[in-house]
Backbone as a ProteinNet text record, in pm:
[ID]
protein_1_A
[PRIMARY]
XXXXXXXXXXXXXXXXXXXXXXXXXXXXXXXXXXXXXXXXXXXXXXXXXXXXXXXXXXXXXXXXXXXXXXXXXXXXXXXXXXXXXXXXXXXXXXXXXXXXXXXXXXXXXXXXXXXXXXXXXXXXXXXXXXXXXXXXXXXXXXXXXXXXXXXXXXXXXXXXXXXXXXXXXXXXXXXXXXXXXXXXXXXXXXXXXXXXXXXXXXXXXXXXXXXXXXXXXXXXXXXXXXXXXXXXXXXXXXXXXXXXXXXXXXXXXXXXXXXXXXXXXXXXXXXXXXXXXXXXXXXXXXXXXXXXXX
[TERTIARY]
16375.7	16491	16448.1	16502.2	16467.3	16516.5	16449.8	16491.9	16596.6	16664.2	16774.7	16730.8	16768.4	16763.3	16756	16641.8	16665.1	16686.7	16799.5	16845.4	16708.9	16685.6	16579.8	16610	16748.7	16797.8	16803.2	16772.3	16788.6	16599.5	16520.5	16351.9	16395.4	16432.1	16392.9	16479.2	16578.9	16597.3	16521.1	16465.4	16337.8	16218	16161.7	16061.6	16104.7	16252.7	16269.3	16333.8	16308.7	16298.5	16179.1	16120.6	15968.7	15856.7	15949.3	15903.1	15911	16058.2	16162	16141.1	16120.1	16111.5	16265.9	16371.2	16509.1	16589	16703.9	16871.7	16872.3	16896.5	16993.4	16908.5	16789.7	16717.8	16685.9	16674.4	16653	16789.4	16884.6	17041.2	17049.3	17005.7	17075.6	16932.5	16832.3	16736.1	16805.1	16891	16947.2	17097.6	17133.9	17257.6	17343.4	17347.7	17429	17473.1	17571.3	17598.1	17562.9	17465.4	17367.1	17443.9	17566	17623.6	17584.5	17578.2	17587	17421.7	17314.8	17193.6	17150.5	17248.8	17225	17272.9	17399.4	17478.8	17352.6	17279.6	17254.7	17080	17024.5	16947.3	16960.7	17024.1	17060.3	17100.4	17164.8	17134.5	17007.6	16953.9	16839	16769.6	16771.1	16696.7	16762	16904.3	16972.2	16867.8	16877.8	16836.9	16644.6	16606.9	16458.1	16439.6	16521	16498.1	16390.7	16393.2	16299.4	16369.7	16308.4	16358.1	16253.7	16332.7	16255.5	16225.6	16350.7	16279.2	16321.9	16276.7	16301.6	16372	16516.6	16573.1	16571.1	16563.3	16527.1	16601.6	16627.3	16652.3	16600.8	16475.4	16381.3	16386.7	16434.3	16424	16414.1	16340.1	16320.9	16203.4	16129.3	15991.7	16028.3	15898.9	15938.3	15830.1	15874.3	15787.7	15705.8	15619.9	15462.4	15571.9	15672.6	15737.1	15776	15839.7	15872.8	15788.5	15685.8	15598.7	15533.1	15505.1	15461.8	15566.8	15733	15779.7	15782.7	15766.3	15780.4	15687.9	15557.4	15447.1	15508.7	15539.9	15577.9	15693.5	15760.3	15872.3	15811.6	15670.1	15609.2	15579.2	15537.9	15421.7	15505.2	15639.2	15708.4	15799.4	15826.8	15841.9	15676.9	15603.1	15479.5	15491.3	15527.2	15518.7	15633.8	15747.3	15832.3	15781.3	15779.7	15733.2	15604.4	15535	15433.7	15465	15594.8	15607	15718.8	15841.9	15887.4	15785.2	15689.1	15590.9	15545	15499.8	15412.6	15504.3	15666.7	15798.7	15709.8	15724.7	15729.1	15797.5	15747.2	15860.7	15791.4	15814.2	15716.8	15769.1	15665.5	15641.2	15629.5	15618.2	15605.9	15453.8	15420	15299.7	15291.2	15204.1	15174.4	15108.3	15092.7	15045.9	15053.2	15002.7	14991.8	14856.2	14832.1	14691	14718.6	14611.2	14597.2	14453.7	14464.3	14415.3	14330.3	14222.2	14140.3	14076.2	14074.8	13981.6	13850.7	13762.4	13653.1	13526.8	13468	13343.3	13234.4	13096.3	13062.7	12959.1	13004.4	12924.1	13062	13143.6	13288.6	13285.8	13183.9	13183.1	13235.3	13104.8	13120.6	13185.6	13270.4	13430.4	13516	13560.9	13626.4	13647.1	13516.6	13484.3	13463.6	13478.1	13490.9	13666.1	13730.7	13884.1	13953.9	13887.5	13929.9	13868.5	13788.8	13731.8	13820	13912.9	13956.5	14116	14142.9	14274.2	14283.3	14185.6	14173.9	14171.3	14105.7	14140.1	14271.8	14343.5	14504.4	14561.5	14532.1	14642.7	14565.4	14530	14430.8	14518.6	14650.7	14681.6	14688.2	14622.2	14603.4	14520.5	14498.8	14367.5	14348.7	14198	14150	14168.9	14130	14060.2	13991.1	13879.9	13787.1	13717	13747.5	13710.5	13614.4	13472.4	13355.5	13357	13422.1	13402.2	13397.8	13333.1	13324.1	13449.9	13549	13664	13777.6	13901.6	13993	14095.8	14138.7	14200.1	14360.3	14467.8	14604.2	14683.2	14714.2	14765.7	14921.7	14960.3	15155.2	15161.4	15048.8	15078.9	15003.9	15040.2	14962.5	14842.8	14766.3	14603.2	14533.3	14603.4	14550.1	14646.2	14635.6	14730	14643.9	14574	14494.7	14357.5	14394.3	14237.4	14196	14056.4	13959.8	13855.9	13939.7	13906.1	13798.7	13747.3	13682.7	13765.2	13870.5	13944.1	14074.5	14148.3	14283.6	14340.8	14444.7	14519.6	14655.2	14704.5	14817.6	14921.5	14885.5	15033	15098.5	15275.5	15365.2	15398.8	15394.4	15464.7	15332.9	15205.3	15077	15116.8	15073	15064.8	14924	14852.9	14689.1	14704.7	14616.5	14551.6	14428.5	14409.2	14251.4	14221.7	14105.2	14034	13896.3	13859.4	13664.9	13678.8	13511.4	13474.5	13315	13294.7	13115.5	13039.5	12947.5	12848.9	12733.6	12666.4	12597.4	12423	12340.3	12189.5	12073.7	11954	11890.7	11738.2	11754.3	11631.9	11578.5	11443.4	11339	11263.7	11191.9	11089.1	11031.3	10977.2	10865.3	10721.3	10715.7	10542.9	10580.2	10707.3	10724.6	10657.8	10730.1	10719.1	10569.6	10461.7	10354.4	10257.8	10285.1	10202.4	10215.2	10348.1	10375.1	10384.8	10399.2	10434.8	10558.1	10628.7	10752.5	10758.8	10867.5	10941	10931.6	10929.3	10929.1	11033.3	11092.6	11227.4	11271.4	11374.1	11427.3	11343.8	11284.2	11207.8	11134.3	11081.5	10982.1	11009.9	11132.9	11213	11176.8	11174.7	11142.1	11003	10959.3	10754.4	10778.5	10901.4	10925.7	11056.4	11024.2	11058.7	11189.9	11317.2	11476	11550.9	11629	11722.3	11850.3	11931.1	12089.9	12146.3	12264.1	12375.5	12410.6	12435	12441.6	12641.3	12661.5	12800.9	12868	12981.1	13085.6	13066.4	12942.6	12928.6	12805.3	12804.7	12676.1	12744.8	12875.8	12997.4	13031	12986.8	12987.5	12895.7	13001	12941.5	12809.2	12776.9	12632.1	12542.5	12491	12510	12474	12556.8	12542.8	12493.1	12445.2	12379.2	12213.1	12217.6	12088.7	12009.9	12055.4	12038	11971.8	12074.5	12105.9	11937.4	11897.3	11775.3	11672.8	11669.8	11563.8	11531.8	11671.9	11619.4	11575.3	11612	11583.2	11623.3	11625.5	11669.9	11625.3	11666.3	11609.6	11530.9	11417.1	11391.6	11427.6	11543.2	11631	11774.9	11857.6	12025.4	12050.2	12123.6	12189.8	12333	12396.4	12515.9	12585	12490.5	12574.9	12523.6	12548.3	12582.6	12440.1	12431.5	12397.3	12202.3	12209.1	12072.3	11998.8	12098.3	12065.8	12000.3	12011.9	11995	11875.9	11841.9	11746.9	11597.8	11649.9	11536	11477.4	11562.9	11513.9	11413.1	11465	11403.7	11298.4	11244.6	11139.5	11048.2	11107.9	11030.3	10960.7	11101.1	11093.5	11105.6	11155.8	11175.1	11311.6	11333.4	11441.1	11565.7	11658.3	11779.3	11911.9	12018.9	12132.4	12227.7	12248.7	12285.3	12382	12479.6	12576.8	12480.1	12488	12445.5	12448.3	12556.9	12638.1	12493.7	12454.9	12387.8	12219	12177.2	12071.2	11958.7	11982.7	11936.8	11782.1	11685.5	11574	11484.9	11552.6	11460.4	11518.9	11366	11367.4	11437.5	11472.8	11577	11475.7	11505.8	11473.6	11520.2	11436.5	11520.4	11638	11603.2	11692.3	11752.2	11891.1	11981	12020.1	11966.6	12051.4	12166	12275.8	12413.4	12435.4	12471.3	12503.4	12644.8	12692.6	12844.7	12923.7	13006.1	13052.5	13165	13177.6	13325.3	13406	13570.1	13626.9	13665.6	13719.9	13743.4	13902.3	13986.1	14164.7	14118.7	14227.2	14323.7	14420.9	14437.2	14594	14648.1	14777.8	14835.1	14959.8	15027.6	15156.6	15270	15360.7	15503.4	15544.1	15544.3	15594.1	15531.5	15376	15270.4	15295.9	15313.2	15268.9	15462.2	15522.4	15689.9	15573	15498.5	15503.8	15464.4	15476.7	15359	15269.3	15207.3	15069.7	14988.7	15043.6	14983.6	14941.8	15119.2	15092.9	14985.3	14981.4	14896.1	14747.3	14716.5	14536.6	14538.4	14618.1	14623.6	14585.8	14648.9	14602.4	14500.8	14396.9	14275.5	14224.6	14259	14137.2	14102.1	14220.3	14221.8	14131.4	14115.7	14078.5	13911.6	13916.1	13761.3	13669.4	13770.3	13697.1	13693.3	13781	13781.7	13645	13647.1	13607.6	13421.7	13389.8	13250.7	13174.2	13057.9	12936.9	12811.1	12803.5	12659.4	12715.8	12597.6	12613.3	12649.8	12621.4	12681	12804.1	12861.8	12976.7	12965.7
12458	12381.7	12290.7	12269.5	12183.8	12049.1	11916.4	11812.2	11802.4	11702.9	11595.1	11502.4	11429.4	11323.3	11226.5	11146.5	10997.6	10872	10837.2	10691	10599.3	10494	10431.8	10318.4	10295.2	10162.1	10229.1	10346.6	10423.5	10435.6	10388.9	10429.4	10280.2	10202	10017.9	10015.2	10071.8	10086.3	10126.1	10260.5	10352.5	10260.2	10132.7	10089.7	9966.5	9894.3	9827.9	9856.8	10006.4	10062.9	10067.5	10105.9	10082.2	9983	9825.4	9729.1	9681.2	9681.7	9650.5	9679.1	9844.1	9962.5	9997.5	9959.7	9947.3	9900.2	10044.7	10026.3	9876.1	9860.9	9716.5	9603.6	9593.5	9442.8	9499.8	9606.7	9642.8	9613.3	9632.3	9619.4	9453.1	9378	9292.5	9167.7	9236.7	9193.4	9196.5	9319.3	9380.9	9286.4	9256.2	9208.9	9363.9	9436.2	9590.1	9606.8	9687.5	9735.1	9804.6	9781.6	9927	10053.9	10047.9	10192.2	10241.7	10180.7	10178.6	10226.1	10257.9	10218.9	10329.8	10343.8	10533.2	10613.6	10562.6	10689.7	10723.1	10592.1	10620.5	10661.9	10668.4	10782.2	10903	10915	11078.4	11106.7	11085.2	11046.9	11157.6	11001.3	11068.9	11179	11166.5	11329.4	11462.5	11440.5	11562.6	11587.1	11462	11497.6	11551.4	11463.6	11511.8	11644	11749.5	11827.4	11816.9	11654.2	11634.3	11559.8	11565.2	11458.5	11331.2	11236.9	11057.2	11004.1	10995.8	10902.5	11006	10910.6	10962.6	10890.7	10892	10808.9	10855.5	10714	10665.1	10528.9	10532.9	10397.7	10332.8	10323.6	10239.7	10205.3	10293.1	10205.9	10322.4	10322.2	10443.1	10446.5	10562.9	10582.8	10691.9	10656.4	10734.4	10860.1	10965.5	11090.9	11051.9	11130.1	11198.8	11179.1	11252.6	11273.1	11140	11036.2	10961.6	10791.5	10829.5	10730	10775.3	10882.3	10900.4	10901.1	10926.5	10819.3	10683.6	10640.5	10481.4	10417.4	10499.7	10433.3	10461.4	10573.5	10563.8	10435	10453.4	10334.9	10168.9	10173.8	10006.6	10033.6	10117.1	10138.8	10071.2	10178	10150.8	9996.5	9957.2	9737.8	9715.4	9715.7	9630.7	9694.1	9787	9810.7	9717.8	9700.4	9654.3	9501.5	9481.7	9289	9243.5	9382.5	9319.9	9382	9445.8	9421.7	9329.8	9252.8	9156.6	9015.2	9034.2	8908.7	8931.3	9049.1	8993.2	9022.2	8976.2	8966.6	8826.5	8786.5	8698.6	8580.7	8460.8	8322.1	8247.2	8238.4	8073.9	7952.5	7817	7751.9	7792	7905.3	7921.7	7931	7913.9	7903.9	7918.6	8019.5	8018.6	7901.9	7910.1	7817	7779.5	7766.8	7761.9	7786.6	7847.6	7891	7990.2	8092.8	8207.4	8249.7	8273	8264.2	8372.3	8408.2	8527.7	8553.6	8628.4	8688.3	8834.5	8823	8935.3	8920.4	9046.8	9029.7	8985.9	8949.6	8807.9	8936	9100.1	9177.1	9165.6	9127.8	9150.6	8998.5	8889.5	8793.7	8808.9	8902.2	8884.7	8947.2	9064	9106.6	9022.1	8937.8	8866.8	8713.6	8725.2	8554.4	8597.3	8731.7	8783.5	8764.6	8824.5	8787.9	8685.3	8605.9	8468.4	8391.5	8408.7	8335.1	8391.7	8586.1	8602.7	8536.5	8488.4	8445.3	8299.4	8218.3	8129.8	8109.4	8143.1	8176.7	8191	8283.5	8296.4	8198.1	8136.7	8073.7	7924	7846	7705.7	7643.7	7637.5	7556.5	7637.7	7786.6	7854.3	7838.8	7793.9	7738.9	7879.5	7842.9	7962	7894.6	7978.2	7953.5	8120	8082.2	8245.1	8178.4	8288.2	8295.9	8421.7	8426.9	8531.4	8570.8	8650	8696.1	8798.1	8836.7	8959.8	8982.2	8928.2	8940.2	8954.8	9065	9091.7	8979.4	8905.7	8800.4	8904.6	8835.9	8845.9	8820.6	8925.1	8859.4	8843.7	8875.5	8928.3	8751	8705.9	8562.5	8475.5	8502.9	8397.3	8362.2	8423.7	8372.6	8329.9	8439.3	8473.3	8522.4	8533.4	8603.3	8746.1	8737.4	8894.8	8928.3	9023.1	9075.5	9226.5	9193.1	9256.9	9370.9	9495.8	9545.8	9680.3	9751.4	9873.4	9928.7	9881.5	9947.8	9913.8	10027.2	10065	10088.5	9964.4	9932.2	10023.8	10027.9	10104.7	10007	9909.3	9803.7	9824.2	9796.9	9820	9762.5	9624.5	9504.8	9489.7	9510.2	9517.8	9629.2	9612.2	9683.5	9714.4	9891.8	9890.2	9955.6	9949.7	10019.6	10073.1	10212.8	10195	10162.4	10108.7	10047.9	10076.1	10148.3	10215.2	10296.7	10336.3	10420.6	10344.2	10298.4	10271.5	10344.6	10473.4	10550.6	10494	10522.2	10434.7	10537	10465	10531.7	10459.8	10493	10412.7	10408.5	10257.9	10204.7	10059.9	10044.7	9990.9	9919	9796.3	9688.9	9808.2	9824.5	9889.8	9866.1	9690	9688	9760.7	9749.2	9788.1	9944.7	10027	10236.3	10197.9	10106.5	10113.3	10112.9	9978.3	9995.3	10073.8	10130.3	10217.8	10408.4	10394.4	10514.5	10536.5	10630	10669	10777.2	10778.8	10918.4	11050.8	11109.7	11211.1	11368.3	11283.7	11331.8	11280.6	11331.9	11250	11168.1	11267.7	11217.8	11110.1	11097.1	11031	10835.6	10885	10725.7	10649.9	10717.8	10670.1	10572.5	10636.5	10537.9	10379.5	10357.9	10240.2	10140.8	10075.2	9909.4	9972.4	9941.4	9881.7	9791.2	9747.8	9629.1	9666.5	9563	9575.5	9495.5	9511.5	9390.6	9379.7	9236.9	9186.9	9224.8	9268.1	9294.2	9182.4	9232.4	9361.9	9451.3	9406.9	9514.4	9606.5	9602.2	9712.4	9827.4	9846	9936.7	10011.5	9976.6	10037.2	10175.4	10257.8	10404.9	10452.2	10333.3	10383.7	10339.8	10200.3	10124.1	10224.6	10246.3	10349.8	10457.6	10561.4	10653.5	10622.2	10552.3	10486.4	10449.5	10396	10350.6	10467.6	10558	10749.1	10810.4	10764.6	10825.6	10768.1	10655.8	10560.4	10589.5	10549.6	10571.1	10456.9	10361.3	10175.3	10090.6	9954.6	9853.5	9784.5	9754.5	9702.5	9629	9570.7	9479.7	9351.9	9363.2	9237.6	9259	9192.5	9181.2	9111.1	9112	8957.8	8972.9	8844.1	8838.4	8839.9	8836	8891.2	8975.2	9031.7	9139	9088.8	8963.9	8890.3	8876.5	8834.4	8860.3	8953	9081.6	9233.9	9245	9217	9246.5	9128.7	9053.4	8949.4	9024.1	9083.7	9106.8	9204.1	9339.5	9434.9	9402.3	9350.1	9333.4	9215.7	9154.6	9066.6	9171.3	9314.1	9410.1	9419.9	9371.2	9359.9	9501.1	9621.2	9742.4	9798.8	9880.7	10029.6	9964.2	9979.5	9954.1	10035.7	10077.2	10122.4	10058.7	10091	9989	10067.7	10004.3	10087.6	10129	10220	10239.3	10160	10086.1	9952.5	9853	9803	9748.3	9705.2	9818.5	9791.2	9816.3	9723.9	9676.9	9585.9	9638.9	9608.9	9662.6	9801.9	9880.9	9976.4	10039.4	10166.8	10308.4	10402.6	10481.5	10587.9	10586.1	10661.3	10768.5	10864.4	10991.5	11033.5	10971.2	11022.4	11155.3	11192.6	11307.9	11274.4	11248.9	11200.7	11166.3	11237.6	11183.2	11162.5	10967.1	10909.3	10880.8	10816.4	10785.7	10723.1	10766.8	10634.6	10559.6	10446.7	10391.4	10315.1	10370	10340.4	10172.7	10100.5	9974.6	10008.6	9904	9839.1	9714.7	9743.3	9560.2	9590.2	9462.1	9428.3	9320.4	9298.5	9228.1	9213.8	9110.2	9106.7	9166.3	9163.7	9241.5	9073.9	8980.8	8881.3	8815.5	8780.2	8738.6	8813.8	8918.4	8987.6	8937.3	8888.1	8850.2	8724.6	8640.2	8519	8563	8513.1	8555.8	8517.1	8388.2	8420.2	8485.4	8503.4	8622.2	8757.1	8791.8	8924.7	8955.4	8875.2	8829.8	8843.9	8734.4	8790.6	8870.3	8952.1	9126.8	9200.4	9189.1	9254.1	9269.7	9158.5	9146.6	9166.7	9127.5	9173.6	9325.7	9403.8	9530	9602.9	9545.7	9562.4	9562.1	9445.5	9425.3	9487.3	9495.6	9666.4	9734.5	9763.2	9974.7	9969.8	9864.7	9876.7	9815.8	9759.2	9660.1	9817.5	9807.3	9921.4	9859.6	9770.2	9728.1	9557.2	9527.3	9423.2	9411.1	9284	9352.9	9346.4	9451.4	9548.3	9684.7
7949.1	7902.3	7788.3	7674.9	7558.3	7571.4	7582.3	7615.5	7488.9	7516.2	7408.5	7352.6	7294.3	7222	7349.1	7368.7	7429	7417	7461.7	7407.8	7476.8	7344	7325.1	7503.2	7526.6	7594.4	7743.8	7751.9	7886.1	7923.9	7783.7	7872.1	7892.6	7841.5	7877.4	8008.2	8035.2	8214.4	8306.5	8257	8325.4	8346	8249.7	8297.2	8355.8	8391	8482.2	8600	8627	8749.6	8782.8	8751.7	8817.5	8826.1	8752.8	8765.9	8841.1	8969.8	9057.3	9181.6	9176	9246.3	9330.7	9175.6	9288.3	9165.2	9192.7	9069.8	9072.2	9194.9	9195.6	9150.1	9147.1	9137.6	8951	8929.7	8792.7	8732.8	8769.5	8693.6	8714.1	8792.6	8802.4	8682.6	8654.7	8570.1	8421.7	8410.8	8354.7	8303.2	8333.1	8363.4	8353.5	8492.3	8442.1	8596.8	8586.5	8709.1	8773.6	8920.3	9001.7	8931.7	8986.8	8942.6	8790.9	8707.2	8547.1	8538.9	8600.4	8589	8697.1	8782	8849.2	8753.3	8713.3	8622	8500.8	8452.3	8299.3	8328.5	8496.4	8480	8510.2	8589.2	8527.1	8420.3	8387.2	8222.8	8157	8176.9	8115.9	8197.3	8293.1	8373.6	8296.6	8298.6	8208.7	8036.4	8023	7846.7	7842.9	7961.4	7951.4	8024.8	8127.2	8190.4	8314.3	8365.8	8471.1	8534.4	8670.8	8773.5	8741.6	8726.8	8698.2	8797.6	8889.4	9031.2	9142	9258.7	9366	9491.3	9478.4	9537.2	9675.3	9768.1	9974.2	9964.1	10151.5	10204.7	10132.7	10162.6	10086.1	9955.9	9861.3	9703.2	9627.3	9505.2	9458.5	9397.4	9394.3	9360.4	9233.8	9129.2	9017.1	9062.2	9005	8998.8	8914.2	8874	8815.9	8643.2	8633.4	8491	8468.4	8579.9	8543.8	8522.5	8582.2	8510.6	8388.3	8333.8	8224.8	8101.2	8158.8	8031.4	8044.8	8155.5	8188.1	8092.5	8081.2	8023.2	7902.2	7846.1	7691.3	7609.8	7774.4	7737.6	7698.9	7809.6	7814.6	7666.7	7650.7	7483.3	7377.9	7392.5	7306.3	7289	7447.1	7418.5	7326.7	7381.6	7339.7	7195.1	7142.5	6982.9	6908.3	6972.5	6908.6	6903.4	6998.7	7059.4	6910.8	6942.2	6801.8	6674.9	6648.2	6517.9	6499.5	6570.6	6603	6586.8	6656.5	6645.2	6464.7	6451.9	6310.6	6170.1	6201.7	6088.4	6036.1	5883.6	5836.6	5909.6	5926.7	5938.2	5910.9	5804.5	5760.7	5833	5875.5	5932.3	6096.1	6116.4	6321.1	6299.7	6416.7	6454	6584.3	6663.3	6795.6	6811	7002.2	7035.4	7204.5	7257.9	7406.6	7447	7605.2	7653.6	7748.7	7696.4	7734.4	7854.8	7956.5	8071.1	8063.1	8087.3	8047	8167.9	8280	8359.1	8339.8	8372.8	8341.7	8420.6	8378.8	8492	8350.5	8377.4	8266.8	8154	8201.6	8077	7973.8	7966.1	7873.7	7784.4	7822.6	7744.1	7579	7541.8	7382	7332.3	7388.7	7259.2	7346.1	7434.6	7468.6	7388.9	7329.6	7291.7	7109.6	7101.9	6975.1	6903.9	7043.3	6987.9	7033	7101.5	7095.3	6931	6855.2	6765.2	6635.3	6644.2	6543.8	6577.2	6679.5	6732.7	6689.3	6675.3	6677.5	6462.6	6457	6268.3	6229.9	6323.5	6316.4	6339.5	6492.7	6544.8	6566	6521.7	6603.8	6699	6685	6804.2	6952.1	6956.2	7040.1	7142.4	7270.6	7356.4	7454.2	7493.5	7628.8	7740.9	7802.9	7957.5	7984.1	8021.1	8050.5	8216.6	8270.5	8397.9	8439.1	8417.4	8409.5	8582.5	8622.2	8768.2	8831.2	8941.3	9022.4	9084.2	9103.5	9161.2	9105.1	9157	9096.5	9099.8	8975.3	8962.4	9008.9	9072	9122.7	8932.6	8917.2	8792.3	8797.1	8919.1	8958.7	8974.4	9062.7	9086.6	9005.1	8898	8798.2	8777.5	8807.1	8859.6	8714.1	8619.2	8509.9	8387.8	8252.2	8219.6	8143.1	8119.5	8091.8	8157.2	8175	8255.7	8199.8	8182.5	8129.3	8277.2	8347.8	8508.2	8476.3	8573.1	8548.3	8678.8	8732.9	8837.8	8766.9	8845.1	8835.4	9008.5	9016.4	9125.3	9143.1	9030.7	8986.8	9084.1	9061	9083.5	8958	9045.2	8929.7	8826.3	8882.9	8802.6	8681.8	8686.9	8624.5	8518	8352.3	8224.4	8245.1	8235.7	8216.6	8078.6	8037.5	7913.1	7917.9	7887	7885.5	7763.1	7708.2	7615.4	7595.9	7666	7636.8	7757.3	7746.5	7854	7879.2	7957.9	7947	8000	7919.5	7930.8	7996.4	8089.3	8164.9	8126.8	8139	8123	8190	8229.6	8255.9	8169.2	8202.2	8064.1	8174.4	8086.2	8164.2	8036.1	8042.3	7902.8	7908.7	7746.7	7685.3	7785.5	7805.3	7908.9	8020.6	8087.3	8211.5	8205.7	8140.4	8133.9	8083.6	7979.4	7991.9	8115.4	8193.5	8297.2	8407.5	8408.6	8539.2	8466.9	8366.8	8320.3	8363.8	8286.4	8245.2	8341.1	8450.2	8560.2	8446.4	8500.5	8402.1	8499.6	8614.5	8646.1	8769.4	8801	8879.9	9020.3	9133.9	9205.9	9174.5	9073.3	9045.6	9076.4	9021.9	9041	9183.7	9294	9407.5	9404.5	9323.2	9306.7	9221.7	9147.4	9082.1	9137	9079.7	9080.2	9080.1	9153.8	9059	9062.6	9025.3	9011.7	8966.8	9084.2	9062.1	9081	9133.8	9135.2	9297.2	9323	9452	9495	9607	9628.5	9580.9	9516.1	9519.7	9419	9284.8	9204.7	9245.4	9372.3	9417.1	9427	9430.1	9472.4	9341.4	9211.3	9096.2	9126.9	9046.8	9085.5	9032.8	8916.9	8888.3	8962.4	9032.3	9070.3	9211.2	9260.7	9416.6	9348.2	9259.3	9220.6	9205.9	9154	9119.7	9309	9323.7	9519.1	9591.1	9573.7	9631.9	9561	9437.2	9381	9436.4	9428.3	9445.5	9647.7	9701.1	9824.9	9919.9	9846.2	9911.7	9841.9	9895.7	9834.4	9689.7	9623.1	9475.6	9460.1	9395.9	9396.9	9384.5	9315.3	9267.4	9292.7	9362.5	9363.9	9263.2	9176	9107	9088.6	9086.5	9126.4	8998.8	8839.5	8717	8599.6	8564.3	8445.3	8352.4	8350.9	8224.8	8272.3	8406.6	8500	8506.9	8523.3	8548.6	8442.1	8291.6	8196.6	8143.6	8174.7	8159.6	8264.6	8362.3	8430.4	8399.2	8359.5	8322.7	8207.5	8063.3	7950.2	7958.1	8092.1	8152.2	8233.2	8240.8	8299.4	8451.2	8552.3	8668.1	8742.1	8644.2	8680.4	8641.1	8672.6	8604.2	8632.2	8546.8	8555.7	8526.1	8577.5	8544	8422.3	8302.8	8231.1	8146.3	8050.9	7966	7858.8	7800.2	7676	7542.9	7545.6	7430.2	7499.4	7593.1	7671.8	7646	7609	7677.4	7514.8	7400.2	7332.8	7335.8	7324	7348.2	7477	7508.1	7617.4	7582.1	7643.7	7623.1	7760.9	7713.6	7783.6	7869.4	8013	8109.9	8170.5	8166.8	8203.9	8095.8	7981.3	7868.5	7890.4	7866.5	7868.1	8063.4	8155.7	8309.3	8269.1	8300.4	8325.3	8441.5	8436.3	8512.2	8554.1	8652.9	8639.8	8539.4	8479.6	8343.3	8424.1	8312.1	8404.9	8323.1	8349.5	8252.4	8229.3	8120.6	8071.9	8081.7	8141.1	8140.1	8143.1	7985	7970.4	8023.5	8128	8221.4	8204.1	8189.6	8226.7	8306.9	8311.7	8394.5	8231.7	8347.1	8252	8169.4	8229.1	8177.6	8103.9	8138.5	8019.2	7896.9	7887.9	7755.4	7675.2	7717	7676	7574.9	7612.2	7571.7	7429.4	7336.3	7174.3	7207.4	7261.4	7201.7	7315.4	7438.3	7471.2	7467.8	7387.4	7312.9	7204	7123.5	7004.3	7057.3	7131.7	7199.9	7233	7336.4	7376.5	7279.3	7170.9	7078.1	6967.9	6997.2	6952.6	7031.6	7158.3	7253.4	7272.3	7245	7225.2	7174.5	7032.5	6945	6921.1	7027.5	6993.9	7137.2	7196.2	7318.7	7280.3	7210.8	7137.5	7034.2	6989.6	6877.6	6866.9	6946.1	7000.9	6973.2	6942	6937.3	6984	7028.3	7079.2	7152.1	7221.9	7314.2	7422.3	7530.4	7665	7732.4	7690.6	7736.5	7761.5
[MASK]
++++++++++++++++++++++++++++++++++++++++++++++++++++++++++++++++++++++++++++++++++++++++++++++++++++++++++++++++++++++++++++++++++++++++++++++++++++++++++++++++++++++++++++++++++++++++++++++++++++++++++++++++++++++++++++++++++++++++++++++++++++++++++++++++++++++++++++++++++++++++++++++++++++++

């Protein structure tokens, strides 16, 4: 069947159905009538040749088709919102504070687009919160977060934004005095070091464990440690590839687990400008970072 033409005002219903999870709390977000807001998705199911949701007692759940226009629909607010935001108006100026959650390897493109935000906007302020824990962003905890998990909460916008290739590397003295594995087994005869729970649960992280076969020599509870100890040559480490600047690479060509990078936020943070505005450097400077630790 050849889809139709889709009215642009029927996806901005579609993604406050699945913000809602329900006609009526979406219509009435809406100012529209439940009825007006069943009629106008089918609607659109007719013009796209798919079923969108899946209406129950319970509420309605979107299909597989219908979150993947939902997402096209979020794409397409957040495109408008920032070309709306970056219209000419002389004398506006952002300005407020923007809440930043992350785990503490995301420091420096985080503190990269806060410094090009800040060139833009000065009356713009932070707050950065470096943590192992998933900040609540539905309840305000935060207004952007920087995750390597995906919750697939609704009311939550993800993006992916990288991929981190993971490898393992060890100090130059270290592979001197012990000599360099020269395959996998071998790993069992050396030193390793990792991260103390909840990032022991990182899939490289548990691979590395699975080789080795015992406990690490070192837990540490951040990103920034892991990476201080290794290049102090306490022993082998699991590390991103962007990462691990000043050691040398082990078991070069081992493919390890990678793991992907989402920017999140809430549906309503990203309404504010100058939240939208850092979103979009911060974007920018994930996709875009080639070295350092991230």
């Amino acid at each position: 069947m050849n889809a139709q033409p889709v009215d642009w005002s029927d996806l901005q219903l579609l993604v406050a159905v699945r913000g809602t999870s329900s006609m009526l709390r979406a219509a009435r977000r809406l100012g529209l009538a439940a009825s007006t807001v069943s009629r106008r998705m089918s609607t659109l199911e007719r013009a796209v040749g798919a079923s969108l949701v899946d209406r129950g007692p319970a509420g309605v759940r979107l299909t597989a088709a219908g979150m993947a226009l939902a997402d096209c629909g979020a794409e397409l607010e957040l495109g408008v919102a920032r070309a709306l935001r970056d219209l000419p108006r002389p004398g506006v100026a952002l300005s407020g504070t923007v809440r930043v959650s992350a785990g503490d390897g995301f420091a420096e493109p985080i503190v990269a687009a806060m410094g090009a935000m800040t060139a833009r906007h000065p009356a713009v302020r932070f707050e950065l919160a470096l943590e192992d824990k998933v900040t609540n962003l539905a309840r305000h905890e935060a207004d952007v977060a920087v995750r390597t998990v995906h919750h697939r909460e609704s009311s939550l916008v993800y993006r992916k934004v990288a991929t981190l290739e993971y490898g393992l590397f060890a100090a130059p003295h270290y592979l001197a005095e012990r000599s360099a594995p020269r395959k996998l087994t071998d790993l069992a005869k050396h030193s390793w070091l990792g991260l103390a729970p909840p990032l022991d649960r990182l899939p490289a992280q548990r691979w590395l464990l699975e080789q080795v076969g015992r406990p690490p020599l070192l837990s540490t509870t951040t990103f920034a440690a892991l990476l201080v100890a290794a290049r102090g040559g306490l022993g082998i480490a699991a590390l991103p590839l962007r990462a691990a600047v000043g050691l040398l690479a082990v078991l070069p060509g081992t493919e390890l687990p990678a793991l992907p990078v989402w920017l999140v936020a809430a549906q309503d943070a990203r309404k504010q400008p100058h939240v939208a505005a850092f979103i979009e450097l911060l974007r920018t400077a994930l996709e875009g970072a080639d070295r350092g630790p991230f």
